[in-house]
C-alpha angles and dihedrals in degrees: 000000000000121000088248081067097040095055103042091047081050096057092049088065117103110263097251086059103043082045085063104051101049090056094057094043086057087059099052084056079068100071090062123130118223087258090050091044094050088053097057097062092040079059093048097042088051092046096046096040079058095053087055091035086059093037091245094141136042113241114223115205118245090242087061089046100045093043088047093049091047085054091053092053097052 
């Protein structure tokens, strides 16, 4: 089974139960070495470099970010 099944299978479980799993999947992160770990960043910063790269997502400016997070702390 390929992780497109297994994720679509997994969002049609109740909440309590995809709750459940994603918790235990979080703690599973846990058991990573450094280099495990490492990759998986190296995975999520090339995904997420190709989503820019194919304009899938809208890029917000640091200013926008930084005055948005200040309003939510007041």
């Amino acid at each position: 089974m390929d992780t497109a099944t297994i994720e679509r299978e997994a969002l049609h479980l109740p909440v309590s139960e995809r709750a459940k799993l994603a918790h235990k999947q979080l703690l599973s992160l846990e058991d990573m070495s450094e280099s495990e770990i490492e990759n998986a960043w190296f995975d999520e910063v090339e995904r997420r470099a190709r989503e820019i790269d194919q304009g899938l997502v809208r890029l917000i400016p640091a200013e926008e970010v930084s005055r948005k997070a200040r309003d939510l702390l007041r």
